[in-house]
OpenMM code with the backbone's topology and positions (N, CA, C; nanometers):
from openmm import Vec3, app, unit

residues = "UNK UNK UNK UNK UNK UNK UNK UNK UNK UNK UNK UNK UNK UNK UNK UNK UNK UNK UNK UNK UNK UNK UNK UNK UNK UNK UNK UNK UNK UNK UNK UNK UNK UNK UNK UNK UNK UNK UNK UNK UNK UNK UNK UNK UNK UNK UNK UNK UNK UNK UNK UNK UNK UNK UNK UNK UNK UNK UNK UNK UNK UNK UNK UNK UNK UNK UNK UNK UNK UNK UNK UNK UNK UNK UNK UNK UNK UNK UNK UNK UNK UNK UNK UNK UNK UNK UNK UNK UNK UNK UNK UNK UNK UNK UNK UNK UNK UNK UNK UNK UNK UNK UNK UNK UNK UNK UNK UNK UNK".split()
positions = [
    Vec3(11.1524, 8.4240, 6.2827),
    Vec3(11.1520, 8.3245, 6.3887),
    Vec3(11.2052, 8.3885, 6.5170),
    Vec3(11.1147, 8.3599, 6.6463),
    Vec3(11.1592, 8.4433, 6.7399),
    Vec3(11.2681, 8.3962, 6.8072),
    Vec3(11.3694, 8.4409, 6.8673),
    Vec3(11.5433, 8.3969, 6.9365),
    Vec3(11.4324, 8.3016, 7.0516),
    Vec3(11.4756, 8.1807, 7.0651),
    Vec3(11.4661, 8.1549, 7.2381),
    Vec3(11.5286, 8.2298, 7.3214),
    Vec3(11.4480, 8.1765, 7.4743),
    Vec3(11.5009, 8.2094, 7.5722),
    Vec3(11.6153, 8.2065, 7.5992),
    Vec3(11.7275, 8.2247, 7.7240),
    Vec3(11.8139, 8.1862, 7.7367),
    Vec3(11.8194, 7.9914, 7.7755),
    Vec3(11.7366, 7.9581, 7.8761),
    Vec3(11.6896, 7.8913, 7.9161),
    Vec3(11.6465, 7.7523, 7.8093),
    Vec3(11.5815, 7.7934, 7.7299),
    Vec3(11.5013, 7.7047, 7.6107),
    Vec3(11.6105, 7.6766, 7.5300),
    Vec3(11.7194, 7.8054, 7.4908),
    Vec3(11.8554, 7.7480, 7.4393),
    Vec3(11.9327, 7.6588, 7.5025),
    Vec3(11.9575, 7.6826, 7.5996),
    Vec3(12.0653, 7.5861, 7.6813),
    Vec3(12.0171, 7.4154, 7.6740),
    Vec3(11.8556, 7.4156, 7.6812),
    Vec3(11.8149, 7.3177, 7.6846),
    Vec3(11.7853, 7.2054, 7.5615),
    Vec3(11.7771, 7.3038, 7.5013),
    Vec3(11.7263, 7.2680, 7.3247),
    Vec3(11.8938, 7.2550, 7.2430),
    Vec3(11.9980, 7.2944, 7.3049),
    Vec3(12.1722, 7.2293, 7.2425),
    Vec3(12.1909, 7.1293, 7.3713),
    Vec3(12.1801, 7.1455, 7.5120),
    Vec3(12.2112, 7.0306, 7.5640),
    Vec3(12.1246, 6.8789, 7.5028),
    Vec3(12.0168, 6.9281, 7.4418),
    Vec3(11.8972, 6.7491, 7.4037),
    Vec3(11.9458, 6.7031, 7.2817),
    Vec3(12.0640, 6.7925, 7.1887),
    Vec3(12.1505, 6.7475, 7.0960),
    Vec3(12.2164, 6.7015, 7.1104),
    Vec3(12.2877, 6.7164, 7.2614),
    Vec3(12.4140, 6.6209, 7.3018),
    Vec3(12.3555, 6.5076, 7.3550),
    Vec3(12.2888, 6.4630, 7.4261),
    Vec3(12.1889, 6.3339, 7.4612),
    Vec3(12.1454, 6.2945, 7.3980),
    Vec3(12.1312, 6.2750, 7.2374),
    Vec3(12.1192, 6.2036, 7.1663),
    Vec3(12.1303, 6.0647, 7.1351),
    Vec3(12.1326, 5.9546, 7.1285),
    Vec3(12.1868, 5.8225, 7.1691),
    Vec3(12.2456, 5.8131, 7.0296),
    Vec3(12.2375, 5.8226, 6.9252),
    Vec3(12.2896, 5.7909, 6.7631),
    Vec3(12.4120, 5.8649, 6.7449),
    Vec3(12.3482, 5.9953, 6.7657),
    Vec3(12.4220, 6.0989, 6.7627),
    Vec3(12.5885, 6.0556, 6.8216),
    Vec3(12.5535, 6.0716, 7.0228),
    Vec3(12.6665, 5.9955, 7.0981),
    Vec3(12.7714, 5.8795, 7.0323),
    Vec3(12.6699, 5.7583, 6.9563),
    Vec3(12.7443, 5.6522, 6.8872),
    Vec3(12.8052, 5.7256, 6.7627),
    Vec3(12.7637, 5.7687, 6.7162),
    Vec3(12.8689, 5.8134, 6.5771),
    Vec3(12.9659, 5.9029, 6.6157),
    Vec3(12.9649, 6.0075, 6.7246),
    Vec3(13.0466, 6.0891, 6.7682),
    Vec3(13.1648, 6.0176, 6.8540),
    Vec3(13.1047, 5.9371, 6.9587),
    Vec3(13.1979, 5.9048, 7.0523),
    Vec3(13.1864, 6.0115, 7.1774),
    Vec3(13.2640, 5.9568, 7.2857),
    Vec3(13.2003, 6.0059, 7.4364),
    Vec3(13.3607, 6.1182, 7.4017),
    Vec3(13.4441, 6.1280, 7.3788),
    Vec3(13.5632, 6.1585, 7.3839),
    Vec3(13.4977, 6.2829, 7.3079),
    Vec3(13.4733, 6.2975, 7.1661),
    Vec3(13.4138, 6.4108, 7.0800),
    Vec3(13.3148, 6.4708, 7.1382),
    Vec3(13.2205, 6.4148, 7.2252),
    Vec3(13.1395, 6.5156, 7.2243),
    Vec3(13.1690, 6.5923, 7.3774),
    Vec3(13.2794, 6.5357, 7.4804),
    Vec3(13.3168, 6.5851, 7.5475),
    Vec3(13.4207, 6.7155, 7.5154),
    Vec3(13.4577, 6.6919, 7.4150),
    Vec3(13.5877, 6.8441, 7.3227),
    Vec3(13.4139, 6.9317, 7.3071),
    Vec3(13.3392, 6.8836, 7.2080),
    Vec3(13.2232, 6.9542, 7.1656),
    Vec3(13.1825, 7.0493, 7.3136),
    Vec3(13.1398, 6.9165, 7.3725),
    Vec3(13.0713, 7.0452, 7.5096),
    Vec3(13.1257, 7.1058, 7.5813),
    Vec3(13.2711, 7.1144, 7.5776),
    Vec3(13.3153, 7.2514, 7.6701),
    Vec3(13.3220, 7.3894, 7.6025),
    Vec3(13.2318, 7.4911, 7.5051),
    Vec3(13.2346, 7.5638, 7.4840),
    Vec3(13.0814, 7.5909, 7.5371),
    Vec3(13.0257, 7.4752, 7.5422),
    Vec3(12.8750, 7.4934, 7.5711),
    Vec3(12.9046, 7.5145, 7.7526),
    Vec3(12.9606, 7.4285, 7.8346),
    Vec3(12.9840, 7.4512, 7.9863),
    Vec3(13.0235, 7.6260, 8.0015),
    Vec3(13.1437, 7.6452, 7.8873),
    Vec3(13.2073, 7.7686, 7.9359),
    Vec3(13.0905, 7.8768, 7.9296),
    Vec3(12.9781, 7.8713, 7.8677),
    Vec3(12.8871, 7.9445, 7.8248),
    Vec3(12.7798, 7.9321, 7.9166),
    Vec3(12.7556, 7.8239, 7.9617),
    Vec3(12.6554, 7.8386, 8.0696),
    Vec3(12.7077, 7.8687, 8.1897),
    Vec3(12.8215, 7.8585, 8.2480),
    Vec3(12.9187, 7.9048, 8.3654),
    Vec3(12.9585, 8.0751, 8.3952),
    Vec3(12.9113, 8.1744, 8.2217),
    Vec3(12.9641, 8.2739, 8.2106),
    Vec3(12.8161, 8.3230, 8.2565),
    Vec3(12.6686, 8.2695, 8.2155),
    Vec3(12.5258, 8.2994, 8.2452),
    Vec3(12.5077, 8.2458, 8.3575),
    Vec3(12.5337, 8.1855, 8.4346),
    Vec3(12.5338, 8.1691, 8.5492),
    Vec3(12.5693, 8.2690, 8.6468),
    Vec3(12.6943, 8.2896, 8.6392),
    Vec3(12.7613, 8.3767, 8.6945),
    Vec3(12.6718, 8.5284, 8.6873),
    Vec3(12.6719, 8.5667, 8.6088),
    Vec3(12.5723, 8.6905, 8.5229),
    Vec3(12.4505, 8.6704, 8.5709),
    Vec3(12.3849, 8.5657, 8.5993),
    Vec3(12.2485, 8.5492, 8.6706),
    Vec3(12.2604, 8.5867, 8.8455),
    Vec3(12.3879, 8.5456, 8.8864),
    Vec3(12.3888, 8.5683, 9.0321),
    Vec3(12.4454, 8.7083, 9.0274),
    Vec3(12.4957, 8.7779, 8.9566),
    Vec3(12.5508, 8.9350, 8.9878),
    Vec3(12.3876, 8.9468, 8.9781),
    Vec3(12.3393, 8.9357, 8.9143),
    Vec3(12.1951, 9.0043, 8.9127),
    Vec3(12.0894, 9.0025, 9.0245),
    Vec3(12.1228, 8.8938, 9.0671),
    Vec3(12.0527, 8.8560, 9.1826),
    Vec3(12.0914, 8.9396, 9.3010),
    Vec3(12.1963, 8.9439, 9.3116),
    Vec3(12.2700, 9.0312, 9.3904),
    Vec3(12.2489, 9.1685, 9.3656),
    Vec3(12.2324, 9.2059, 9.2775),
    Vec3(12.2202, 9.3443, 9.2690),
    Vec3(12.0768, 9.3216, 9.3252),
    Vec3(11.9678, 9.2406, 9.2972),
    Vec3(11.8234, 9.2859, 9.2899),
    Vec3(11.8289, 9.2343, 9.4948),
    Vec3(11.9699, 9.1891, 9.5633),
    Vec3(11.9266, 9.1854, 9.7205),
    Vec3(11.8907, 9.0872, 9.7713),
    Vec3(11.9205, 8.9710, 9.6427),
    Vec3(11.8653, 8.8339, 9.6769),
    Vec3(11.9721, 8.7955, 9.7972),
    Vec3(11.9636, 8.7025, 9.8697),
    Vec3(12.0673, 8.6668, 9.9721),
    Vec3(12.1142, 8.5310, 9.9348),
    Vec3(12.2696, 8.4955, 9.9919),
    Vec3(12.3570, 8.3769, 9.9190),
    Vec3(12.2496, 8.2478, 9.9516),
    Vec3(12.1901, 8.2251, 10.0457),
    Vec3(12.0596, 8.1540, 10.0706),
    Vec3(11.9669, 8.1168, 9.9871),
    Vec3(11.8905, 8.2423, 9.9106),
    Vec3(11.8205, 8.1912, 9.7944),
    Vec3(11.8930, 8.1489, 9.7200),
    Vec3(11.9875, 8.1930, 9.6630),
    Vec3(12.0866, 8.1923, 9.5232),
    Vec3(12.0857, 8.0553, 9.5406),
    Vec3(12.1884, 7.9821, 9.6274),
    Vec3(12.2213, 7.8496, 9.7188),
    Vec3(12.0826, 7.7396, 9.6103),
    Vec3(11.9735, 7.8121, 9.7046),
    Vec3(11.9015, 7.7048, 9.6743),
    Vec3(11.8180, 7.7012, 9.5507),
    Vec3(11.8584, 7.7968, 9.4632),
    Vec3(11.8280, 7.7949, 9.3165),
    Vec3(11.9267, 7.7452, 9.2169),
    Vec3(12.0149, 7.7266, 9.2445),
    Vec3(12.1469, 7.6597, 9.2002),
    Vec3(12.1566, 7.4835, 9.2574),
    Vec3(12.0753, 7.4612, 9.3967),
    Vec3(12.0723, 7.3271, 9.4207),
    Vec3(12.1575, 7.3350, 9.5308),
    Vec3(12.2935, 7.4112, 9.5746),
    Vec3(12.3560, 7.4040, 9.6559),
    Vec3(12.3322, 7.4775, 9.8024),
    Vec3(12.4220, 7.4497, 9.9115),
    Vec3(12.4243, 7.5241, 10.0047),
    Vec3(12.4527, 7.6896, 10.0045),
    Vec3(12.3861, 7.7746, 10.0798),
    Vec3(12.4421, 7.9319, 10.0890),
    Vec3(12.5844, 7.9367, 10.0570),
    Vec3(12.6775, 7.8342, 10.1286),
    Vec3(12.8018, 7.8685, 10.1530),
    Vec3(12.8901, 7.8006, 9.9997),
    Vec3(12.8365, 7.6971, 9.9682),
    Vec3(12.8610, 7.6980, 9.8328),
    Vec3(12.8701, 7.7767, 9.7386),
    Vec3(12.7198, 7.8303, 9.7021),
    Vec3(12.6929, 7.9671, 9.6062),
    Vec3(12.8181, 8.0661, 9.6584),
    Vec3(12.8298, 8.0917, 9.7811),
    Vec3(12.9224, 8.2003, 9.7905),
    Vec3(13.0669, 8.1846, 9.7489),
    Vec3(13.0992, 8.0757, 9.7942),
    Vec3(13.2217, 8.0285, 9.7384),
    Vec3(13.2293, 8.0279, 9.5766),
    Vec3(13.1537, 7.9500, 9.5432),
    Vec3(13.1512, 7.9452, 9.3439),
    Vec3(13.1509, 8.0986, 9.3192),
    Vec3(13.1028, 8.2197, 9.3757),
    Vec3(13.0807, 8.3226, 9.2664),
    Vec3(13.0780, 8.4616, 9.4173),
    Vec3(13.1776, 8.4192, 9.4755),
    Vec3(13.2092, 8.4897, 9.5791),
    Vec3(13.2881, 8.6734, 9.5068),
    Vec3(13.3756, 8.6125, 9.3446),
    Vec3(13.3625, 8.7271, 9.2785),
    Vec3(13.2882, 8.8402, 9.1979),
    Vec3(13.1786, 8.7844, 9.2147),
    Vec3(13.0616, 8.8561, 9.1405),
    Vec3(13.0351, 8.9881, 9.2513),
    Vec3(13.0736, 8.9785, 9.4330),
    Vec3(12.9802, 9.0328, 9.5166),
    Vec3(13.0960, 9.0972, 9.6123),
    Vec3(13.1755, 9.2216, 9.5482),
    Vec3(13.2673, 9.2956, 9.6538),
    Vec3(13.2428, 9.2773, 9.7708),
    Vec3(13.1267, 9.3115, 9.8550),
    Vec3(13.1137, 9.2985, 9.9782),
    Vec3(13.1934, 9.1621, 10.0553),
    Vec3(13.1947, 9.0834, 9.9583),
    Vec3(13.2400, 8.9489, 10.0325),
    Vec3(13.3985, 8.9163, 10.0152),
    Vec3(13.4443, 9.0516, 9.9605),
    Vec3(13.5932, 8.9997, 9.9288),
    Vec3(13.6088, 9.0566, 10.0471),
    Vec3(13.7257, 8.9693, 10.0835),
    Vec3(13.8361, 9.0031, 10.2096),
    Vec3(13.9168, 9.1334, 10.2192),
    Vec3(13.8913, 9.1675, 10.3203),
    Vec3(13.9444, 9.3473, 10.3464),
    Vec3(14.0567, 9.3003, 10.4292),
    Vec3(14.1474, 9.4185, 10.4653),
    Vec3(14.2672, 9.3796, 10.4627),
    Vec3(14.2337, 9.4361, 10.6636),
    Vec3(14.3198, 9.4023, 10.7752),
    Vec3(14.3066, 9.3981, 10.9065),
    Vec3(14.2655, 9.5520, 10.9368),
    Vec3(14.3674, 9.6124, 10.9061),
    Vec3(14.3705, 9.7942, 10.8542),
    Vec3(14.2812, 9.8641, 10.8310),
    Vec3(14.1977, 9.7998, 10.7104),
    Vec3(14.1139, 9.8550, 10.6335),
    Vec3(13.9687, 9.8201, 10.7243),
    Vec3(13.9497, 9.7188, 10.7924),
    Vec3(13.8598, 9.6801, 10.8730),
    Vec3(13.8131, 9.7802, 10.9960),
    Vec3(13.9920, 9.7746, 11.0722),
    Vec3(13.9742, 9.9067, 11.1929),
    Vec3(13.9539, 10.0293, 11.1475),
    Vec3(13.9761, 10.0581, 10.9991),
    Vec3(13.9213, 10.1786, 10.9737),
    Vec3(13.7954, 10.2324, 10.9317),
    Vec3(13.7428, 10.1411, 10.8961),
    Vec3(13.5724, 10.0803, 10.8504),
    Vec3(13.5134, 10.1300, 11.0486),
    Vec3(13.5975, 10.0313, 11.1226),
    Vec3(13.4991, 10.0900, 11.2796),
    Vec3(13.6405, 10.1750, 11.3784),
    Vec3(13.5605, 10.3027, 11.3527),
    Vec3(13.6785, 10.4084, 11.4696),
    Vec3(13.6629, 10.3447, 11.6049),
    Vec3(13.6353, 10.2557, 11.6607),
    Vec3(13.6810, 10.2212, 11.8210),
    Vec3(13.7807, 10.1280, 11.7965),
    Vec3(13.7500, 10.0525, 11.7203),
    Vec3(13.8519, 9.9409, 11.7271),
    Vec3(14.0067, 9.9725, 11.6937),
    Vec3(13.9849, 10.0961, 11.5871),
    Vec3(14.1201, 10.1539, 11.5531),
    Vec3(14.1882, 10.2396, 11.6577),
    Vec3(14.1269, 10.3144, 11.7176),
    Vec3(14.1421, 10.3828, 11.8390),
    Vec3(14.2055, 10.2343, 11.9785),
    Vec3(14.1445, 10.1171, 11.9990),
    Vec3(14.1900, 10.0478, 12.0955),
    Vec3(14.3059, 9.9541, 12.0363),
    Vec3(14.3474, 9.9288, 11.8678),
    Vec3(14.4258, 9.9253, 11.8509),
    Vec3(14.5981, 10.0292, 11.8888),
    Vec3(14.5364, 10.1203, 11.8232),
    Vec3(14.6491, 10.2799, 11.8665),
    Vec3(14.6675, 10.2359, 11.9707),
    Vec3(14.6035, 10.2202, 12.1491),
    Vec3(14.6148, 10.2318, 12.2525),
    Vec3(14.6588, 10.1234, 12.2651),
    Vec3(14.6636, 10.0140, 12.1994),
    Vec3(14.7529, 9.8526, 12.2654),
    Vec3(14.9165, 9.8603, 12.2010),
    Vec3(14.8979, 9.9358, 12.1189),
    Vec3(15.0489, 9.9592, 12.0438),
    Vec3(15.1277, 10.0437, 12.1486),
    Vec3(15.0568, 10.1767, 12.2281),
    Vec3(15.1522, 10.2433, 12.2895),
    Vec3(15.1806, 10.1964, 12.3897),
] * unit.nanometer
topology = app.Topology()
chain = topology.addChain("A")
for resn in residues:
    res = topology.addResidue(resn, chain)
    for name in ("N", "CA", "C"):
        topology.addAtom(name, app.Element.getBySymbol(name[0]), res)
């Protein structure tokens, strides 16, 4: 039997939890304990889908709107997946551009 997709999985255990019988014999409380191993799992492929994206040059824009949200959203949710976007330190910036470090030096003396 061939593995599903990633996709066809997620979808084919989430239509187990929407169950209506199922829900009544379980209770909303149980199957809320139940589905947070399933969230933590789609949150970890998620994540893993946008490093990828990123690597392949996609911009926070598409990502944004394949996820449903704004650019600035996506960036925020998974702003750790994408070094470029972590915060450099003031220092590390003027040293990234030699003029600015140079007209720093010169406002200090």
């Amino acid at each position: 039997m061939p593995v599903p997709k990633p996709p066809e999985a997620f979808r084919s255990y989430a239509q187990s939890f929407t169950n209506d019988l199922w829900l009544r014999r379980a209770g909303p409380l149980e199957a809320l304990e139940i589905s947070r191993p399933f969230a933590s799992a789609l949150e970890a492929y998620e994540e893993q889908l946008v490093r990828e994206a990123r690597k392949q040059g996609r911009t926070w824009g598409e990502i944004g709107q394949a996820l449903g949200v704004t650019k600035q959203g996506a960036r925020k949710q998974f702003h750790r997946v994408d070094s470029q976007f972590q915060r450099i330190s003031r220092s590390d910036r003027a040293r990234q551009r030699p003029g600015v470090a140079r007209r720093q030096r010169a406002a200090r003396a």
